[in-house]
Each structure stands twice: as C-alpha cells, then as structure tokens.
GUFI-648338 format. One record per residue (C-alpha): residue in one letter; x, y, z. Coordinates in steps of 0.05 Angstrom, whole numbers, padded with zeros to 5 digits, always signed. Example, Ala and Ser with C-alpha at 12.3 -4.5 7.8 and 13.67 -1.06 7.14 Angstrom:
a+00246-00090+00156s+00273-00021+00143
end
This chain:
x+00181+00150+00373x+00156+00167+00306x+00100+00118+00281x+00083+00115+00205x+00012+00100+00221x-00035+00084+00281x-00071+00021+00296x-00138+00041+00254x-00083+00056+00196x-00051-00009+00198x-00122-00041+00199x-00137-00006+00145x-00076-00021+00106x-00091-00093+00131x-00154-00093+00097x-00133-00069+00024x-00086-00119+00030x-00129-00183+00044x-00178-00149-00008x-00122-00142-00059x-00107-00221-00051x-00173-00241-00053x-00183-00200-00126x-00121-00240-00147x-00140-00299-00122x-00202-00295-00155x-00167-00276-00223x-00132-00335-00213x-00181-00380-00209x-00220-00352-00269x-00159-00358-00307x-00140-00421-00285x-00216-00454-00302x-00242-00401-00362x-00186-00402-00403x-00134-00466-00385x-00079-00424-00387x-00012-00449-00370x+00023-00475-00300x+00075-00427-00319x+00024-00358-00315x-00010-00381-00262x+00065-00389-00222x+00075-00317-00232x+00017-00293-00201x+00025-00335-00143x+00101-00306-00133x+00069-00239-00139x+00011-00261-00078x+00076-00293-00039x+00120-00232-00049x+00056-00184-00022x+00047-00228+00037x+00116-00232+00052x+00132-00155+00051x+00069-00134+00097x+00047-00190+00135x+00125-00217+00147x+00162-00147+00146x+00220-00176+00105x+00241-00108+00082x+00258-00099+00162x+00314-00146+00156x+00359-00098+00104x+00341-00042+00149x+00389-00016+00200x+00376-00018+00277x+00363+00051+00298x+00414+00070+00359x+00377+00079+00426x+00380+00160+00438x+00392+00164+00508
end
C-alpha cells in the first residue's frame, strides 16, 4: 500500500492548514471591522474557508474517486 505521506506529514499538512484559516480568519475580521466592507465580500471568503475545510478535513474529493480493486 502506497501512502502519500506519513503521520508527521499529515500533521504537518494539518498544521498549515489550521494556520492558513486562522490568517483568513483574521483578514476577515479586519476587513469586516477596518473597512465595513460588504456582506457580499465577506461571503466569498467564507466559501473559500468552507471549501478548504471541506477538501482536507472532510476528504470530499474521495467521493469522485474510484475504489481501487483489492489485488489478491
């Protein structure tokens, strides 16, 4: 069975990730209070948070993939 990455990788990748939404959350916020921008901006950066969370954290791109035979 070939693995992409072990369990420090996927920590690691784990990591960048949370640290990556916490930068845009942060954005957000500053955006949000600095410079009263509109509901409509500030909905596209939250799509962009939910779409990151829901291709690492909820392996949606799994569900296109195809199921790998068993090789006996």
């Amino acid at each position: 069975m070939n693995k992409p990455h072990g369990k420090k990788g996927a920590s690691r990748i784990g990591w960048w990730i949370f640290i990556g939404l916490a930068i845009v959350t942060l954005i957000e916020y500053v955006i949000a209070v600095e410079f009263n921008i509109n509901l409509f901006f500030l909905a596209q950066i939250a799509v962009l948070k939910a779409g990151l969370i829901a291709v690492y954290f909820m392996h949606i791109g799994r569900a296109w993939e195809r199921p790998k035979e068993d090789e006996d």
